[in-house]
N, C-alpha and C positions, 0 to 999 in steps of 0.2 A: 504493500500500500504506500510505505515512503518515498519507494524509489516512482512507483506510478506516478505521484505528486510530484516530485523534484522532475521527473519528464515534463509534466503537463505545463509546468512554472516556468520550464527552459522554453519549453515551446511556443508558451503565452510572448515570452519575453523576445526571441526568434521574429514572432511572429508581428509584435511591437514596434519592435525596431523596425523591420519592414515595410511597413506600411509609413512612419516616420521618414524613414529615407527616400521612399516614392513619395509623399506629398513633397518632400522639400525638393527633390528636385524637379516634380513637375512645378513647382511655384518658382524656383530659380529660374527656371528655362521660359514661362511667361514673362517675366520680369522683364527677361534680358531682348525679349523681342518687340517690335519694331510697330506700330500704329503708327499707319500712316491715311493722312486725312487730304484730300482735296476740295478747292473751292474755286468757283469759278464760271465761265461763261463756254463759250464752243472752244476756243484754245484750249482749255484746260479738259474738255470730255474729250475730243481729238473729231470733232467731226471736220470730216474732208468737204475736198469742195464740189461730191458728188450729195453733201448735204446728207449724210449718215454718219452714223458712229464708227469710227475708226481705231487706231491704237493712237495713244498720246504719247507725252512725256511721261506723263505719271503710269501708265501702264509699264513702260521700260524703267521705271523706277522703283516701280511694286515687284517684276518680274525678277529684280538683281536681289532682292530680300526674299523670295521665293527661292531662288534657288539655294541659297544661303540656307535655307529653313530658319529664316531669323522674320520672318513675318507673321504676327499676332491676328491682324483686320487690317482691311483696304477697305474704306469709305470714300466716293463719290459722286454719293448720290445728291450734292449741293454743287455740283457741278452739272449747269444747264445750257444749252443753246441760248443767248440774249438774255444771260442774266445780269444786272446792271448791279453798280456797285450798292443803291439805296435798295435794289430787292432783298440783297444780301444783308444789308445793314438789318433790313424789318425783318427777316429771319432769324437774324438774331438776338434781335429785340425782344420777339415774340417767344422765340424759344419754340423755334419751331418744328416737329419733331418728324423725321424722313422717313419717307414714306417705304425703303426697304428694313431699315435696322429698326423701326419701329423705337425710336429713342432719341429724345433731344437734342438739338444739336449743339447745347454749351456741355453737355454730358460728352456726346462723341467727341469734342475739342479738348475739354477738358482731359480727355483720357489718352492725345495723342501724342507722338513723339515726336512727327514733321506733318506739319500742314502747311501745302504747298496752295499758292493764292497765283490763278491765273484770268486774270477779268481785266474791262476796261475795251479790248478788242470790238465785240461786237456793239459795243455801248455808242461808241463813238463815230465806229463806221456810218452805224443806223442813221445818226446824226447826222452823219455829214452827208450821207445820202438825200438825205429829207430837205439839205440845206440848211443845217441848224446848228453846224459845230462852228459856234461864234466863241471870243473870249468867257464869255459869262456861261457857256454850258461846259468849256474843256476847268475856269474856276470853279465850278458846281462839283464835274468829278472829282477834280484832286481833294476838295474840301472833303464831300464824301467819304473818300480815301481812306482819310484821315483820321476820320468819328471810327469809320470801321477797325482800322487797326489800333486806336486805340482803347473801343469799348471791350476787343479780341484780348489786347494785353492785362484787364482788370480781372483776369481770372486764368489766364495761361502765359507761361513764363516756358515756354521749350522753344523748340526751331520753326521758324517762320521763313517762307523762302517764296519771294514775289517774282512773280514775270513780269518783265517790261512789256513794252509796246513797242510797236515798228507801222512802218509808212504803209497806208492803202488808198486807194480811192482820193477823197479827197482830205484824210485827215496827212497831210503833207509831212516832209521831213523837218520841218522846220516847228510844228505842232509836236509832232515826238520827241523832238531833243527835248523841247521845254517841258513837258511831261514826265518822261522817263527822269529828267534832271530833278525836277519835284518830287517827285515818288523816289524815287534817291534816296534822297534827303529824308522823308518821313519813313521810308522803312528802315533807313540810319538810328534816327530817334525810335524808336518804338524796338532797338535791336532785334532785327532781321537781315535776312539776307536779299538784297535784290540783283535780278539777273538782265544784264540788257540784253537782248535777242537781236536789237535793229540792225546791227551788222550781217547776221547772219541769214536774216529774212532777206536780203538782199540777192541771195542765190535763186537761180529760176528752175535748179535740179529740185528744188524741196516744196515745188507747185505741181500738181497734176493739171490745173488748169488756170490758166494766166487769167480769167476773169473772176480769179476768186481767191481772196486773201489766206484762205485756209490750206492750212500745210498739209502735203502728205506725212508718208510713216519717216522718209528721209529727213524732213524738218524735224518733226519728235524727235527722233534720235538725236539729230545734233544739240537737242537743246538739253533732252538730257543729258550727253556727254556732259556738260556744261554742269549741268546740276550738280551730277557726280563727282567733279571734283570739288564742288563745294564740300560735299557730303564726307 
């Protein structure tokens, strides 16, 4: 009967530890992985200029922590075709909660590790197509900008990583510099990363079709390269 006991105590004990070392290390190995959040208008979902969803940057960015097996969540579901910077503000104002994770989205921010912010593209275009990108609507957005990233930083202190802007239609090169040079500057202040792209968008290999500012998968990737050595 003693030695049965002293078995059954070792075995308890065996079996203790076990299960201790398997919670810890499935809890390490969460820990140590990678939420990654996007926000954004059609640059940031990667729709092409056949006007579908594509691969983006952020897909080729998700895909490098996939293989890693260092990826927790991939969220993009706040990345929209013509989302403007004040829809985005009132989403998060509202706490607005998406429509696939079914959860808030200061909860999915708050829980991330890199949220990459790609908007302002179609915002502007739109604009200037209509004939409306004057001083006072290109000061509107940077102002915008600016509430958003800073009402973002009252409750998340991790990696923030902004895409610039580049020349289309009639939002000219000389609108972009001043742009990208202000958004600069405010994702400077609010400690982020911003990324200028206008160089790069300059290439006509990274258009499937000249009458549409939207990159193929060759642009994504260049931009992620970019990313990545941030990263």
């Amino acid at each position: 009967m003693g030695c049965f006991m002293k078995l059954s105590v070792k075995l308890f004990i065996i079996v203790l530890l076990g299960t201790i070392i398997t919670l810890w290390i499935s809890f390490s190995t969460s820990e140590s992985k990678i939420n990654l959040v996007t926000m954004g208008d059609g640059i940031s979902l990667g729709i092409t200029s056949y006007n579908v969803v594509g691969v983006s940057y952020n897909d080729y960015l998700k895909e490098v922590y996939e293989n890693k097996n260092n990826l927790q969540y991939y969220n993009n579901e706040f990345s929209k075709q013509h989302m403007r910077i004040d829809d985005l503000m009132e989403i998060l104002e509202k706490n607005v909660v998406g429509e696939k994770s079914k959860k808030p989205i200061k909860q999915i921010l708050a829980r991330a590790d890199i949220i990459t912010i790609g908007i302002g593209m179609d915002e502007l275009i739109d604009l200037s197509i209509k004939n409306k990108l004057d001083r006072d609507a290109i000061d509107q957005f940077v102002s915008n900008y600016r509430l958003f990233l800073k009402t973002l930083r009252t409750f998340y202190d991790r990696e923030i990583i902004v895409l610039g802007l580049y020349p289309a239609y009639d939002f000219s090169k000389g609108d972009v510099i001043d742009v990208n040079f202000q958004l600069q500057s405010i994702v400077g202040e609010y400690k982020g990363v911003f990324i200028d792209i206008s160089a790069l968008s300059l290439n006509p290999e990274y258009y499937s079709n000249s009458t549409s500012y939207y990159m193929n998968y060759k642009g994504h990737k260049a931009i992620f390269e970019i990313m990545r050595k941030v990263l």
